[in-house]
N, CA, C and O of each residue as an XYZ file, in Angstrom:
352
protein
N     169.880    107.533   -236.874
C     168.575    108.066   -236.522
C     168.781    109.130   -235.438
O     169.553    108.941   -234.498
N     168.144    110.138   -235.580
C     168.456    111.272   -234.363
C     167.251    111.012   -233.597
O     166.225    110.447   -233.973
N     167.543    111.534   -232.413
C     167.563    111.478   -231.067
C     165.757    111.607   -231.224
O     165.052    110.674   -230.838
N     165.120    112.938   -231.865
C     163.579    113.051   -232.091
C     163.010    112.105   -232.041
O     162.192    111.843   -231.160
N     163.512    110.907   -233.587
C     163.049    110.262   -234.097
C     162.937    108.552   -233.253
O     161.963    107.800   -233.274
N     164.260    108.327   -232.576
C     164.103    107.662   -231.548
C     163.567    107.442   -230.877
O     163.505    106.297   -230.428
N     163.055    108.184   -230.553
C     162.434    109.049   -229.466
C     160.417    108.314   -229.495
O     159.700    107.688   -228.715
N     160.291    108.890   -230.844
C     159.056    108.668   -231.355
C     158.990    107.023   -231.689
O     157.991    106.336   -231.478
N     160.193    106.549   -232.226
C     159.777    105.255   -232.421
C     159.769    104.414   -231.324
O     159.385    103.263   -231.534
N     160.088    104.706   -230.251
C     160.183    104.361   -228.480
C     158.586    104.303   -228.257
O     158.005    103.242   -228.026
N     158.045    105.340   -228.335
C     156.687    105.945   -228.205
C     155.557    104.953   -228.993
O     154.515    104.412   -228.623
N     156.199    104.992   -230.089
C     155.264    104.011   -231.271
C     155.560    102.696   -230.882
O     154.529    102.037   -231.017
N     156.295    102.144   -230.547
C     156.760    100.387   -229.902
C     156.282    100.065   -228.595
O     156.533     98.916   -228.231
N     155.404    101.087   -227.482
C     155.210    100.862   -226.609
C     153.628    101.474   -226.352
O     153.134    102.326   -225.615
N     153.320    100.887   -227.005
C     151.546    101.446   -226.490
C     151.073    100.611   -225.374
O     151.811     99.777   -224.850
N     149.535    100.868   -224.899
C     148.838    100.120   -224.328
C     148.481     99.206   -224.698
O     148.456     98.267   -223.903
N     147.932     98.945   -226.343
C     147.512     97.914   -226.954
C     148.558     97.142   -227.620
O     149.664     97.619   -227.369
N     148.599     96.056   -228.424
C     149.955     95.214   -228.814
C     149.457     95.626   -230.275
O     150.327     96.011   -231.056
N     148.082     95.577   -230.726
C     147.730     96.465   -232.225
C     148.130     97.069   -232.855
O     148.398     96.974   -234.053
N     148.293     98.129   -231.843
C     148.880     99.410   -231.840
C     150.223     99.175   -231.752
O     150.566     99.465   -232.898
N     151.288     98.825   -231.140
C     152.534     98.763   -231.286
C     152.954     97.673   -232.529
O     154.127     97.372   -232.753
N     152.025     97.238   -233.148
C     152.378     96.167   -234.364
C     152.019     97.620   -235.599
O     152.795     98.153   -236.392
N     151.005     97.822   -235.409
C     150.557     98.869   -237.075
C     151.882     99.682   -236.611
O     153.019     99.348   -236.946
N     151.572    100.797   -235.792
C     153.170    101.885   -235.752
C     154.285    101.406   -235.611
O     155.219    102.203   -235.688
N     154.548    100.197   -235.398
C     156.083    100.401   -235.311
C     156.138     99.602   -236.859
O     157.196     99.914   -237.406
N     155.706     99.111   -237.310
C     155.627     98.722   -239.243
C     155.578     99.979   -239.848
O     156.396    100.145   -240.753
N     154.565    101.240   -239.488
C     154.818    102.283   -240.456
C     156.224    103.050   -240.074
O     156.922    103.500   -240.982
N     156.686    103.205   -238.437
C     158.028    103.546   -238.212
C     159.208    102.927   -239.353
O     159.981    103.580   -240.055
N     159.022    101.253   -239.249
C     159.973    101.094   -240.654
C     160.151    101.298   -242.167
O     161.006    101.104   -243.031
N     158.960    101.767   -242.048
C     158.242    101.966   -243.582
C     158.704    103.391   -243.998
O     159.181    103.617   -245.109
N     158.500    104.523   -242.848
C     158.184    105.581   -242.988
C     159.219    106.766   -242.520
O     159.624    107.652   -243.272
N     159.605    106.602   -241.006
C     159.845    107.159   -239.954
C     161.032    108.441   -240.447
O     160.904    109.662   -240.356
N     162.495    107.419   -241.130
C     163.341    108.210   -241.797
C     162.939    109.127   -243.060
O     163.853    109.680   -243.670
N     162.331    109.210   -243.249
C     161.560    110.116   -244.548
C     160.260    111.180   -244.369
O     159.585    111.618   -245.300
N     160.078    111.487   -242.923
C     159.585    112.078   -242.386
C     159.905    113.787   -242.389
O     161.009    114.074   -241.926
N     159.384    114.495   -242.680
C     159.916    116.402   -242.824
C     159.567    116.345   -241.141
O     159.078    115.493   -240.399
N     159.921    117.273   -241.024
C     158.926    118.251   -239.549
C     157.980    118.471   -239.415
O     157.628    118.470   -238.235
N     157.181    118.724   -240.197
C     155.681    118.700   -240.157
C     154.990    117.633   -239.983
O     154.052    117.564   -239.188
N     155.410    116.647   -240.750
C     154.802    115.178   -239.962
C     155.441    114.582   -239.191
O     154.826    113.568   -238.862
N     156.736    114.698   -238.523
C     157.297    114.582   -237.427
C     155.980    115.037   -236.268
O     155.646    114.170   -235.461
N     155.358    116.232   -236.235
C     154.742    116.761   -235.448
C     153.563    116.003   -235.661
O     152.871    115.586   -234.733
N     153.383    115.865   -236.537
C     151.681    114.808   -236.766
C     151.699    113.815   -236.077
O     150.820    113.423   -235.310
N     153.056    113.187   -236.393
C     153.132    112.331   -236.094
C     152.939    111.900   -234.390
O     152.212    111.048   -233.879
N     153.749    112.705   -233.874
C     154.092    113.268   -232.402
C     152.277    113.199   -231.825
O     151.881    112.418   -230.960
N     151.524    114.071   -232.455
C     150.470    114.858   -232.147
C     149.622    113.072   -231.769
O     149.205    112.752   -230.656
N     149.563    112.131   -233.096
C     149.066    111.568   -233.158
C     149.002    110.222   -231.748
O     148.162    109.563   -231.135
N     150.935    110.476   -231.828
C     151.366    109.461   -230.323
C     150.529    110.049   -229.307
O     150.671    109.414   -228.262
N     149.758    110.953   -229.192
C     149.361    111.333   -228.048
C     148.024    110.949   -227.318
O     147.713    110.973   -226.127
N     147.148    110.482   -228.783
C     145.859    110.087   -228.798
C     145.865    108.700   -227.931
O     146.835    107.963   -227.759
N     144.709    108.554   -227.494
C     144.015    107.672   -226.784
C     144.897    106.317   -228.039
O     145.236    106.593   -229.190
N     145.050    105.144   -227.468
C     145.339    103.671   -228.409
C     143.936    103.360   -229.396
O     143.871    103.257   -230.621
N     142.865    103.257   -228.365
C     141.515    102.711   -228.922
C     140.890    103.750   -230.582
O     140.347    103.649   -231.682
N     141.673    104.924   -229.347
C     140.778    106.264   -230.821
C     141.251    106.294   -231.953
O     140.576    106.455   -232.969
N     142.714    106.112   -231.912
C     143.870    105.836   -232.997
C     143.960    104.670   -233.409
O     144.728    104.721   -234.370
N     143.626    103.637   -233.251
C     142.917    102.754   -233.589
C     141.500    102.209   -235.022
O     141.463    101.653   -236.120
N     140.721    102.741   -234.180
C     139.519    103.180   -234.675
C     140.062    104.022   -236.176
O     139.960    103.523   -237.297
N     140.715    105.549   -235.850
C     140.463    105.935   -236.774
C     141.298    105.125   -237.907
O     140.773    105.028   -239.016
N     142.271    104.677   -237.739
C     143.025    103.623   -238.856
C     142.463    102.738   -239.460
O     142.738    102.534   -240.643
N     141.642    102.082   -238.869
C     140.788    101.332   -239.395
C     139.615    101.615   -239.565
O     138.710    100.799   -239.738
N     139.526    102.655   -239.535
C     138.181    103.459   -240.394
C     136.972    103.106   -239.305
O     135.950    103.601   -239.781
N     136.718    102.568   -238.261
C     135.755    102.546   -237.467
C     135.338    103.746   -237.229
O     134.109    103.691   -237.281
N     135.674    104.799   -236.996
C     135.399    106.049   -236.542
C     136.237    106.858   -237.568
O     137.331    106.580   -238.058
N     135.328    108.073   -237.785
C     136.529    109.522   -238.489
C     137.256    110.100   -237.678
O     136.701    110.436   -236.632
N     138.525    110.383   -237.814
C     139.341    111.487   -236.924
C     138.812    112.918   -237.261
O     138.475    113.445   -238.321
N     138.886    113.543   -235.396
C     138.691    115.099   -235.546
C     139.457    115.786   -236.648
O     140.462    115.179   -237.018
N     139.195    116.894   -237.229
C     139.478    117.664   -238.213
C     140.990    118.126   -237.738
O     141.823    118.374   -238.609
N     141.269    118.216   -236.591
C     142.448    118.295   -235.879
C     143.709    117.211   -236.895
O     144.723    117.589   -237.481
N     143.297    116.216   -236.810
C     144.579    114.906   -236.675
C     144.018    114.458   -238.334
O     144.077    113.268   -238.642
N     143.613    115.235   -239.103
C     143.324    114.628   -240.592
C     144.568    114.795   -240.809
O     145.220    115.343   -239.920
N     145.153    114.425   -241.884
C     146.475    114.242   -242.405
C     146.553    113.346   -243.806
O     145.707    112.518   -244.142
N     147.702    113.678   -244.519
C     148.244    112.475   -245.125
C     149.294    111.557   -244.477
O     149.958    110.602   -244.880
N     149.218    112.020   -243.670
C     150.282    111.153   -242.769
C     149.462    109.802   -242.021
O     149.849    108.675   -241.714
N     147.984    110.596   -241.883
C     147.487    109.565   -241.167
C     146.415    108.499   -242.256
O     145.896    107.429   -241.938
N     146.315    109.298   -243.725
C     146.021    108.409   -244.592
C     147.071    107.022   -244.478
O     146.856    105.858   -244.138
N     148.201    107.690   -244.899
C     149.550    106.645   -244.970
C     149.380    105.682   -243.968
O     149.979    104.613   -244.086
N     148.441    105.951   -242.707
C     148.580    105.140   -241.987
C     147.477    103.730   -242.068
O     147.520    102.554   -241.707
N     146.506    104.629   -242.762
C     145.257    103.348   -242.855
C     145.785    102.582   -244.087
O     145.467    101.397   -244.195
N     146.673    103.238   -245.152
C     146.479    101.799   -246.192
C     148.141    100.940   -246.076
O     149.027    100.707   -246.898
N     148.021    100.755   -245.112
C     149.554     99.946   -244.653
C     149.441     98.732   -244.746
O     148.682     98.622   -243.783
N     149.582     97.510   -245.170
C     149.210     96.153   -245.158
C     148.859     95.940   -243.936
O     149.466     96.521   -243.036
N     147.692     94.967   -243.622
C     147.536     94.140   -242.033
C     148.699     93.853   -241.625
O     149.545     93.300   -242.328
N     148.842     94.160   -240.583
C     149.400     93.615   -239.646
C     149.062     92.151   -238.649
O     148.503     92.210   -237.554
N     149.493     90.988   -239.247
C     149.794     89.927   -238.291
C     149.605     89.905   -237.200
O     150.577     90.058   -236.461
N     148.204     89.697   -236.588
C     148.399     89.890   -235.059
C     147.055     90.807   -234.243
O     146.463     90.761   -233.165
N     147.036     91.330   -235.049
C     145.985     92.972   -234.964
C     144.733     92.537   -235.655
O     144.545     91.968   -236.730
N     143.875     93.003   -234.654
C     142.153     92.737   -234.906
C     141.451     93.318   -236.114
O     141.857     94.454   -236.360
N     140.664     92.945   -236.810
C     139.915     93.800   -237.562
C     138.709     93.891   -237.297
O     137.919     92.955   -237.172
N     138.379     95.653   -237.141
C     136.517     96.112   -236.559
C     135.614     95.539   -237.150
O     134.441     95.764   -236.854
């Protein structure tokens, strides 16, 4: 795994919420190595958001700004539950 990607999955394993470090670090194994650059950056973009907002938008409580739409972040809402993690 290079150093980027490390990097990001560091990022994704350590949130504020434990939710949140259960859904991303499952799509990190799912996903992470099969990633281009462009969703490397989505991805990135996405680590940056608030836990609660990124959250929300995964579980469809709220729509994401037109900013952070993606298929990357589709990929992210139909991921099996996660064990552990609340549902809205």
């Amino acid at each position: 795994m290079d150093h980027r990607r490390k990097k990001l999955l560091y990022r994704a394993s350590h949130r504020g919420i434990k939710e949140m470090d259960l859904i991303l670090t499952a799509f990190c194994a799912a996903e992470l190595e099969g990633l281009d650059q462009i969703e490397l950056d989505q991805f990135e973009a996405l680590l940056d958001v608030a836990d609660l907002d990124l959250y929300f938008w995964i579980t469809g409580a709220e729509d994401p700004p037109v900013e952070h739409r993606s298929d990357l972040l589709n990929r992210l809402k139909v991921l099996p539950p996660v064990a552990g993690a609340r549902k809205t």
